[in-house]
C-alpha positions as CSV (number, residue, x, y, z in Angstrom):
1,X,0.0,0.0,0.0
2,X,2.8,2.5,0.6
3,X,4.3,1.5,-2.4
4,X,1.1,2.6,-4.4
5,X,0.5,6.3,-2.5
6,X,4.1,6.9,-2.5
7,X,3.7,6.0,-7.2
8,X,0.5,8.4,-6.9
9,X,1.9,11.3,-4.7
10,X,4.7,11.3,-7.5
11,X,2.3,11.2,-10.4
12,X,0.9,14.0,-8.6
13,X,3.6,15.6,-8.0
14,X,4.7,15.1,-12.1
15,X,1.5,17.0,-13.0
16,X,1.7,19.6,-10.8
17,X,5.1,20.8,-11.8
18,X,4.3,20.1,-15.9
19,X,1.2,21.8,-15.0
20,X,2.6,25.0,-13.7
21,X,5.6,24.5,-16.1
22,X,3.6,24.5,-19.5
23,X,1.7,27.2,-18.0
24,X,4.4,29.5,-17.4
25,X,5.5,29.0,-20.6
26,X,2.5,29.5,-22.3
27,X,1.7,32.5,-20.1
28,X,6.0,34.0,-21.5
29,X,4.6,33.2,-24.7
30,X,1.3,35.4,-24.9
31,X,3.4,38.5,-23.8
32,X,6.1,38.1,-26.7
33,X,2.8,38.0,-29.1
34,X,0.9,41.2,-30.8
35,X,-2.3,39.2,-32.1
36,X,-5.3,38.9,-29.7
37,X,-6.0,35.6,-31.9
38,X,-2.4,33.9,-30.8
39,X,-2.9,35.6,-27.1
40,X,-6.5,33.9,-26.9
41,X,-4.8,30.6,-28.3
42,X,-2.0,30.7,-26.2
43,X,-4.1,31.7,-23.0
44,X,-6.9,28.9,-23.8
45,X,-4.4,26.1,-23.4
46,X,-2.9,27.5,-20.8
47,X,-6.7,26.3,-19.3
48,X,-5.6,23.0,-19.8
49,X,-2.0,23.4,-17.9
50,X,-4.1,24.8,-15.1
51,X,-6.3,21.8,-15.0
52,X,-3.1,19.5,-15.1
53,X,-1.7,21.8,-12.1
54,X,-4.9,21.4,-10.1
55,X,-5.0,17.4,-10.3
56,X,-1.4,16.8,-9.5
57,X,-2.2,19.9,-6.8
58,X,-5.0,17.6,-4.9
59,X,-3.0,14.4,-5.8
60,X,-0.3,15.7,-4.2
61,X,-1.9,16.9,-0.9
62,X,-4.0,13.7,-0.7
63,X,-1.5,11.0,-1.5
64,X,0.6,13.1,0.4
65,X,-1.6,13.3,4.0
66,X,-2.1,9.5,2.9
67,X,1.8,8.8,3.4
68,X,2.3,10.7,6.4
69,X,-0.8,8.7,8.2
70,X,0.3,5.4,6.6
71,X,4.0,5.9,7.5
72,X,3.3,7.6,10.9
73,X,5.2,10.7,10.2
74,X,3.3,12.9,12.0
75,X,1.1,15.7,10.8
76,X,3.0,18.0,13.3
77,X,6.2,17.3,11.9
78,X,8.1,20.8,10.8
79,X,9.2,19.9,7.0
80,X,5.3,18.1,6.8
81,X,3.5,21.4,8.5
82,X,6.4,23.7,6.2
83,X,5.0,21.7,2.9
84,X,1.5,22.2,3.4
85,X,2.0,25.9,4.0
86,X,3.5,26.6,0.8
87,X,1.1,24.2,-0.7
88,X,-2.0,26.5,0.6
89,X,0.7,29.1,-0.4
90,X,0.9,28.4,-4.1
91,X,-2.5,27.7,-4.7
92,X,-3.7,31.1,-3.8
93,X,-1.1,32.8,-5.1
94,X,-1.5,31.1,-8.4
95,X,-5.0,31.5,-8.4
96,X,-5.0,35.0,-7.4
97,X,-2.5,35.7,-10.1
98,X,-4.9,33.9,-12.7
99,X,-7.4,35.9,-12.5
100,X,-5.8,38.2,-14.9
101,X,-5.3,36.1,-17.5
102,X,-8.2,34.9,-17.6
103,X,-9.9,38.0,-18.1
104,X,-6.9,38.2,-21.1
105,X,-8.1,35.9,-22.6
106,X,-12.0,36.7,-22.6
107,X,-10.8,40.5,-24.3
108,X,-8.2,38.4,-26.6
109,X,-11.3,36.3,-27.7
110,X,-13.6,39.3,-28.3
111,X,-10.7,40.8,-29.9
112,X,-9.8,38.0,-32.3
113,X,-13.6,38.5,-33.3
114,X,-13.9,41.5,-33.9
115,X,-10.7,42.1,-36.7
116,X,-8.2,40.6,-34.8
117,X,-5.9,44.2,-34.3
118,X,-3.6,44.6,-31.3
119,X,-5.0,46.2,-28.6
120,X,-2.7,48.3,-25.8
121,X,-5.6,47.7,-23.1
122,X,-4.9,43.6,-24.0
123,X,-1.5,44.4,-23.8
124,X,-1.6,45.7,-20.4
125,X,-3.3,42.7,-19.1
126,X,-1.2,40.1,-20.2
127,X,1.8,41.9,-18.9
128,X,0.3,43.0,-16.0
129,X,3.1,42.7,-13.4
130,X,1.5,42.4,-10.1
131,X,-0.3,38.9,-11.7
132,X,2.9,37.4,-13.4
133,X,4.5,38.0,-9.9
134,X,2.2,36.0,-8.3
135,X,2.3,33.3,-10.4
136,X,6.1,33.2,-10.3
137,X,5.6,33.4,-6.6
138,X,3.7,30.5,-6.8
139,X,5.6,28.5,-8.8
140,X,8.8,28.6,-6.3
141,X,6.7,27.6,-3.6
142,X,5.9,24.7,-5.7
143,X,9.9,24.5,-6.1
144,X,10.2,24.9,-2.3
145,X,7.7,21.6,-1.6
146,X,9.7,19.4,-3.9
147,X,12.7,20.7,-2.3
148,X,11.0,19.5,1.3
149,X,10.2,16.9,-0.1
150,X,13.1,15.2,-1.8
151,X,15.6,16.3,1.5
152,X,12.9,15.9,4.4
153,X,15.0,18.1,7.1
């Protein structure tokens, strides 16, 4: 049985860091482009990153909280109690600093439809620096679980 949680926790663990990988990326790419029909492209698939993200986020916790009972860690335990901070931590980061691309991507949409010019106000909101710092912020809390993880102080 441990051998199974600890396979799923890493599956998880796989999909959450793709996830938020492939979304950063996609997230770099919509700022290097001009088009609202490439930024609405770009920022739809990012929707399918995110998803990605958010099933290796719950794996994670689950299969996670599932090893520590199973293997009688202790919930208290300060690299356990450290992890599921930033894990709180990087979900509402990232999904505070979402929010902004996904209204992006609604204007890049209308956009796209209606002649498919660049637009400064579409501009603005993908680049919008307060958001992309969040979801870097995020992502090294993501980086700072794994590294709990993998050395367990």
């Amino acid at each position: 049985m441990t051998h199974t949680l600890l396979f799923l926790h890493l599956i998880s663990a796989f999909l959450l860091l793709g996830g938020a990988t492939t979304a950063g990326i996609l997230q770099v790419s919509a700022l290097r482009r001009d088009r609202p029909s490439e930024i609405a492209l770009l920022l739809h698939v990012t929707r399918v990153a995110v998803a990605l993200l958010g099933v290796g986020a719950l794996g994670t916790l689950g299969f996670g909280l599932a090893l520590v009972h199973r293997e009688r860690i202790g919930y208290g335990t300060s690299w356990i109690v450290a992890s599921i901070a930033l894990w709180v931590a990087a979900m509402a980061l990232g999904g505070i600093g979402g929010r902004t691309a996904r209204h992006a991507r609604y204007l890049a949409e209308r956009l796209a439809a209606e002649g498919d010019r660049p637009s400064e106000e579409l501009r603005s909101l993908v680049s919008h620096r307060p958001s992309l710092v969040l979801s870097y912020a995020s992502t090294l809390a993501v980086v700072a679980i794994v590294v709990l993880m993998v050395w367990r102080p």
